[in-house]
C-alpha positions in Angstrom: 262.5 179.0 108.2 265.6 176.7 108.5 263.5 173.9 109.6 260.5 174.2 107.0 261.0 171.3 104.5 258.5 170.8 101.0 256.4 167.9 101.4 257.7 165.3 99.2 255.1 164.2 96.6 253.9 160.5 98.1 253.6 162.7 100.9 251.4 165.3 99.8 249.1 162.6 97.5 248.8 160.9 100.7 247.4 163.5 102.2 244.8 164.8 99.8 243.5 161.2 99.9 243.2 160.6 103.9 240.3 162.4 104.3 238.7 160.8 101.7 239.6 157.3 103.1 238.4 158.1 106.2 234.9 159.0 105.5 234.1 156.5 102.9 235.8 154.1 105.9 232.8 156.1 108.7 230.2 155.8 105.6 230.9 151.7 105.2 230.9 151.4 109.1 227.1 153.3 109.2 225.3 151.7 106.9 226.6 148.7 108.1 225.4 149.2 111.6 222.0 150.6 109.8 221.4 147.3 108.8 222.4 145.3 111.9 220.1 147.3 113.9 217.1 146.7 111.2 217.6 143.3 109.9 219.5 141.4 112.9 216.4 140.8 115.1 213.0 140.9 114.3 211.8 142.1 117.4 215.0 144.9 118.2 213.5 148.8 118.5 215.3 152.0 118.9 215.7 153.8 121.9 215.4 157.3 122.4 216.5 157.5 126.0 217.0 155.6 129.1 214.2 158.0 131.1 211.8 154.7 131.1 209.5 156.8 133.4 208.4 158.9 130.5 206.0 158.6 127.8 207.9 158.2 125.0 206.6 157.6 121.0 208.6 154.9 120.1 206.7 153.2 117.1 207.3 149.8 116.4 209.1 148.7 112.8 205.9 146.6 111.9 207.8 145.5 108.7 210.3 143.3 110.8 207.5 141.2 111.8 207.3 139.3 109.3 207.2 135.4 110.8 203.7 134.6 110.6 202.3 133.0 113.3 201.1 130.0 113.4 198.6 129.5 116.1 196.7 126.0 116.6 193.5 125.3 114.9 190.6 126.8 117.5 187.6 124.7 118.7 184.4 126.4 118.9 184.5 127.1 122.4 188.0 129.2 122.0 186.7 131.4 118.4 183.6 131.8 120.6 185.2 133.7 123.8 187.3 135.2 121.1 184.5 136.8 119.5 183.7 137.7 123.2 186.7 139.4 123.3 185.5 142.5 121.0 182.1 142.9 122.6 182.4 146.7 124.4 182.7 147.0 128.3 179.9 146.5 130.6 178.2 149.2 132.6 178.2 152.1 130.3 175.0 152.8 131.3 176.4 153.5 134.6 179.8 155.2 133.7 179.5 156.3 130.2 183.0 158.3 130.4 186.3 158.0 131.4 188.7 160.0 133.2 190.9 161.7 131.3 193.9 160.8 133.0 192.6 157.2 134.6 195.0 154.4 134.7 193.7 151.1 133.6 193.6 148.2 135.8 194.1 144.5 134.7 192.9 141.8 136.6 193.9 138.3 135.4 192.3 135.2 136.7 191.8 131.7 136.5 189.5 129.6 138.4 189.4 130.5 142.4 186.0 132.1 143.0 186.5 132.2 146.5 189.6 134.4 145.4 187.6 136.3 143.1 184.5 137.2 145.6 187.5 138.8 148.1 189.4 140.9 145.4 186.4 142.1 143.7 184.8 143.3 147.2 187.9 145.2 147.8 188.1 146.8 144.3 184.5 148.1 145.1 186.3 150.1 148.1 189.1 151.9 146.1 188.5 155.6 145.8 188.2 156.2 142.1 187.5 153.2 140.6 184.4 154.4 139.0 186.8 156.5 137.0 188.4 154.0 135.3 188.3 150.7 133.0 188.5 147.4 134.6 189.4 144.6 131.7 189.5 141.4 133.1 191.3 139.0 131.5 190.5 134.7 132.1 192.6 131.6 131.8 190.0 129.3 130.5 186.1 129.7 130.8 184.9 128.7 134.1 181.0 129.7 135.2 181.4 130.5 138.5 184.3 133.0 137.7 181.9 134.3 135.0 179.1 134.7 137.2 181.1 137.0 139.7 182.8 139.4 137.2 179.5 139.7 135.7 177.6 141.0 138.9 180.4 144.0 139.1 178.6 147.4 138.9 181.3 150.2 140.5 182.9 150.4 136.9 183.5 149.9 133.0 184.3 146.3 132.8 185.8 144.6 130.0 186.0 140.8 129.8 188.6 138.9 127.8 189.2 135.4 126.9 192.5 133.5 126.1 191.5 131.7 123.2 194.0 129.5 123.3 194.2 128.6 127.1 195.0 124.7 127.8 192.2 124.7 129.3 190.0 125.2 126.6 191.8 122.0 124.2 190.5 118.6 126.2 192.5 116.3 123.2 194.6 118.7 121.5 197.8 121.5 122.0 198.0 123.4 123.4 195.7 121.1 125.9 196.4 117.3 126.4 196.5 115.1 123.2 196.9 111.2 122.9 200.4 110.8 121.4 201.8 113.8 124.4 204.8 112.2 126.0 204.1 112.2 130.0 206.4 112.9 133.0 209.9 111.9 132.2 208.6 109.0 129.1 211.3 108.0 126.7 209.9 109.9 123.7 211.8 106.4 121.3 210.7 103.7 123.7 206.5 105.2 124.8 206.6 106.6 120.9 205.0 110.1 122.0 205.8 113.5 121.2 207.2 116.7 123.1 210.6 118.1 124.1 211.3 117.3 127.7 212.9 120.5 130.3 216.3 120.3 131.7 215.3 118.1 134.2 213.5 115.6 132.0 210.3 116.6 132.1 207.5 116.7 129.6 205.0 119.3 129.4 202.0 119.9 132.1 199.2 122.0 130.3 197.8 122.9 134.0 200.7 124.8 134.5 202.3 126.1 131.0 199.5 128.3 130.7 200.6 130.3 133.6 203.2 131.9 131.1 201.0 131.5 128.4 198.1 133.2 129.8 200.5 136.3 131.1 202.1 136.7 127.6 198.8 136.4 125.3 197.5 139.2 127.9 200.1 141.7 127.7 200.4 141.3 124.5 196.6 141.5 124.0 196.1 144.5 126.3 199.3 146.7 124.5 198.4 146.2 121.1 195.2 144.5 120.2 192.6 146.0 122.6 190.2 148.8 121.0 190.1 150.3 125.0 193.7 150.1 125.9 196.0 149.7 122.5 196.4 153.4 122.3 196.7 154.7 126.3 199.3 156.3 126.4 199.9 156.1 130.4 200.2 153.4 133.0 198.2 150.2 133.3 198.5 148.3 136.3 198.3 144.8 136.6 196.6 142.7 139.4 195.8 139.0 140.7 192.8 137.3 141.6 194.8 136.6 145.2 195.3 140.7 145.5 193.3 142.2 148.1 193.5 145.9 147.2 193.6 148.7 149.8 191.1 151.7 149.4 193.9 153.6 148.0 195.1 152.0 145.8 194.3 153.7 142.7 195.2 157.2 143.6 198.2 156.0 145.0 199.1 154.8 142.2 198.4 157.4 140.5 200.3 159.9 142.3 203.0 157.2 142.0 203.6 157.2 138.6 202.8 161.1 137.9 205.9 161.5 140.4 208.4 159.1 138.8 209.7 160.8 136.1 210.9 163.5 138.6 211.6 161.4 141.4 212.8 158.8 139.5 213.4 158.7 136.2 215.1 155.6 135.9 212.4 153.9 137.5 210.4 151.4 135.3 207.3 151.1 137.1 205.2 151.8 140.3 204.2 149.3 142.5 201.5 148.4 144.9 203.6 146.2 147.2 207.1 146.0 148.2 208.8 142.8 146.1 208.7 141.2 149.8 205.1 139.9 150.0 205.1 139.4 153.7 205.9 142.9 154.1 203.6 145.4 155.5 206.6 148.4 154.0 209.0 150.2 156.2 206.7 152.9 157.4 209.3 155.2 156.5 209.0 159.0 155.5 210.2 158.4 152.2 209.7 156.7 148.5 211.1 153.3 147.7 212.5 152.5 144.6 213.3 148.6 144.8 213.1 145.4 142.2 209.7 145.2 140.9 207.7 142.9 142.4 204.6 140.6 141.1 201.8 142.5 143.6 200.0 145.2 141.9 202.6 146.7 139.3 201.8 149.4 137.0 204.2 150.4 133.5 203.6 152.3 130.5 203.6 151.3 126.9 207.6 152.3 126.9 208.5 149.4 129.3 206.6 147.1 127.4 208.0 147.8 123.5 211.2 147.4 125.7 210.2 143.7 127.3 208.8 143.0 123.9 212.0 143.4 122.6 213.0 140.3 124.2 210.2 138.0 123.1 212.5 135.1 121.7 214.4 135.6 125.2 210.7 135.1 127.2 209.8 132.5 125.4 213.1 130.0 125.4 213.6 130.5 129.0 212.8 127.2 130.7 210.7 128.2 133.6 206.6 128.1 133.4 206.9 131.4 135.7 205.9 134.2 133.7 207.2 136.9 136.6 210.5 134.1 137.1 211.6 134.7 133.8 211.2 138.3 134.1 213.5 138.3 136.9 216.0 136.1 135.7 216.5 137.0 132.1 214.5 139.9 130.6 215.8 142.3 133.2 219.1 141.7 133.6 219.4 142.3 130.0 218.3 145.9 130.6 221.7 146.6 131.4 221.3 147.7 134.6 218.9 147.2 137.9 215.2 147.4 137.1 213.6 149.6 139.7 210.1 150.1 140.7 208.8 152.9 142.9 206.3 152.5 146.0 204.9 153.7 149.0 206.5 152.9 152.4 203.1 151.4 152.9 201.5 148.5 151.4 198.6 149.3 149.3 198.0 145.8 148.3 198.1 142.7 149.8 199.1 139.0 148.4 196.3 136.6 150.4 196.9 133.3 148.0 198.0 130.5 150.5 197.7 128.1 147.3 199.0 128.1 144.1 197.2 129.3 140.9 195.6 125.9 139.8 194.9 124.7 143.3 192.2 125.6 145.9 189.1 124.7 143.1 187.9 122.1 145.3 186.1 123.1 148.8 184.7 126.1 149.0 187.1 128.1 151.3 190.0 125.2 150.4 192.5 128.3 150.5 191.3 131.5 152.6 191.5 130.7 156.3 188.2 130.1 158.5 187.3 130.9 155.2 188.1 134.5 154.9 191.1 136.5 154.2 192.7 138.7 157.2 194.6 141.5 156.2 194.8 144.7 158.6 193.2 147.8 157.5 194.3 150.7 159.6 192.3 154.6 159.2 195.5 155.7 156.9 195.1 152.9 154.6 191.8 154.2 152.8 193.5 157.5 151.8 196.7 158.3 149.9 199.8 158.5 152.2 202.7 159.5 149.8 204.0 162.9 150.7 205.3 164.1 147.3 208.1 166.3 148.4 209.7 163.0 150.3 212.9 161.9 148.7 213.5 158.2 147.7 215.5 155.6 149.4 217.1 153.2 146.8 217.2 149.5 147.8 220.2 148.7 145.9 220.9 145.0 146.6 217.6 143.3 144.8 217.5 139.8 146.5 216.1 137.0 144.9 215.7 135.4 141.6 218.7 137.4 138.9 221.0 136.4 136.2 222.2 133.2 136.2 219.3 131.2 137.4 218.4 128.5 134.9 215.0 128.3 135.9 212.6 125.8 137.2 211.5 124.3 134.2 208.0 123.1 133.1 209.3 125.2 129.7 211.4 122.6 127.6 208.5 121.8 124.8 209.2 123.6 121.3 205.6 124.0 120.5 205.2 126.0 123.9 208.0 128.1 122.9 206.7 128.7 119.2 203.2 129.2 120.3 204.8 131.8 122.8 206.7 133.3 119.8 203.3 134.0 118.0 201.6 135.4 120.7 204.2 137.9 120.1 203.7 138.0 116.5 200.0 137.8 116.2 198.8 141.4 115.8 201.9 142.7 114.4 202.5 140.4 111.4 201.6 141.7 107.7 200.9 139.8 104.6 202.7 140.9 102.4 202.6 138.1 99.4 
């Protein structure tokens, strides 16, 4: 009892008040971070967990969009493939229903028919296909791509337009206009307009709408789309220089019904290993590796998250659409971005040319004017054992953080157009 001493008053005083300090100090602290979190960035979310490999219902805050866009004025060919856009899919006749648990597929295109003719013959190989939708989505209107898409008959086809494709604006942005500065012109000595890239370049309509065209889709198919705005599982994505296997789809399928299990950090399934020239390791196992560009699949999770970073998409100077994914929207993830796969190729990349090349001769691009990809007997079924374990490729070569791109992107009214792609079904009047 010796060593028991009365708290002097100051003392005591002090500490009735602590407490009190300390949670209004907590309370301040909260509603600060409250508003950071809903006011900083118009396009930030919440996020419920880091298990991207499930379904998760993360709404978006639709009152934080409010920028509206401001898209160019239309000519009437663009407001007439975009009343195109909300005719109903083809062939209903012929598939009036849908699998219940079907997985959409995406084609996007441009103008290689000889492309086309291949990928569309294999897609009428793939074991399920009549189960599912097929939207196809163009980059410009072109007759002969048209024509080919519109002989399909193994599925529920949707066709979609880019209404504001380059290619549709012969004298205007986001197309060519008279006062465009060219090349690497003097914008004060030729008198033009545009904002050259970090090498000096203007602007090349031809290829910006590679980006643009990629964007405008994803953000069409999410959240604008009467078929596809509210599936709630994967939808994988596909090239007009894809060849797809027989089994494809189910693999696929399988694919992403076993990544939340086997790997549910994984943010999508893939088709193809991120090497193109790769034919896959032939290994007993699952490979989770970077995601690559040949037939990936992701659900509406992964995409709130990559919208997220729509201001980072759209300033980063590189007219690659998957570039800029590599480089700058997933490193900011936080961590690696890993796709699952087979240890066999169930797609195949056949392009020799680049998007916007190849239009001239007939068989320009396809060797002896047909594509060669080996087809063995355990190709047309699905070979993914689900009890295999996955092999991790940890070190992800190739384009990462810290490459500044190839340009092509330096034009403000590419980036701002970009910007209300992102916008443009999300945006409310309020006044």
């Amino acid at each position: 009892m010796g060593f028991y001493r009365k708290p002097r008053g100051k003392d005591a005083a002090f500490r009735r008040v602590l407490p009190v300090v300390v949670v209004t100090i907590f309370a301040v602290l909260f509603v600060i971070f409250l508003l950071n979190t809903t006011t900083s960035d118009p396009h930030r979310e919440i996020w419920s967990s880091n298990r991207v490999g499930e379904v998760e219902l993360v709404k978006y805050n639709l009152s934080s969009f409010n920028v509206k866009p401001r898209l160019p004025k239309q000519n009437k060919l663009s407001i007439a493939l975009q009343k195109k856009n909300q005719l109903p899919p083809r062939n209903l006749d012929l598939f009036p229903s849908l699998a219940k648990d079907h997985t959409i597929i995406v084609l996007y295109v441009h103008n290689r028919p000889q492309y086309l003719q291949v990928v569309v013959q294999s897609l009428s190989k793939v074991e399920g296909i009549g189960e599912t939708l097929l939207i196809v989505s163009h980059d410009g209107y072109f007759e002969g791509m048209n024509k080919i898409i519109e002989s399909i008959r193994f599925c529920q086809v949707k066709q979609i337009f880019a209404p504001y494709s380059p290619h549709l604006f012969q004298d205007s942005f986001p197309g060519s206009s008279a006062g465009d500065c060219k090349d690497k012109d003097d914008p004060l000595l030729k008198n033009c307009q545009g904002n050259a890239d970090q090498y000096g370049n203007h602007r090349s309509p031809k290829i910006i709408s590679l980006k643009h065209h990629w964007w405008w889709m994803m953000n069409t198919v999410w959240d604008s789309l009467e078929e596809s705005r509210h599936h709630s599982g994967h939808i994988l994505f596909i090239e007009e220089d894809h060849f797809i296997f027989p089994n494809a789809y189910r693999s696929i399928q399988l694919l992403t019904a076993l990544k939340p299990k086997k790997c549910p950090n994984c943010y999508a399934a893939n088709l193809a290993p991120s090497d193109v020239t790769s034919k896959g390791e032939q290994w007993d196992a699952m490979i989770a590796e970077k995601m690559s560009n040949v037939g990936y699949a992701f659900n509406r999770t992964v995409w709130r998250k990559i919208h997220s970073k729509a201001r980072d998409f759209c300033f980063f100077d590189d007219y690659n659409w998957d570039i800029t994914m590599w480089a700058t929207i997933f490193p900011s993830f936080g961590g690696p971005v890993y796709s699952l796969r087979g240890p066999r190729r169930s797609a195949a990349h056949f392009g020799k040319c680049g998007l916007h090349q190849g239009q001239g001769e007939r068989n320009a691009c396809i060797d002896n004017g047909e594509v060669n990809v080996e087809l063995d007997d355990i190709d047309k079924v699905v070979n993914i054992k689900p009890d295999w374990k996955v092999h991790v490729i940890r070190r992800q070569e190739g384009y990462k953080a810290g490459f500044k791109g190839w340009g092509g992107w330096g034009d403000d009214r590419d980036r701002q157009l970009c910007l209300d792609f992102s916008y443009m079904y999300h945006y409310r009047d309020n006044t």
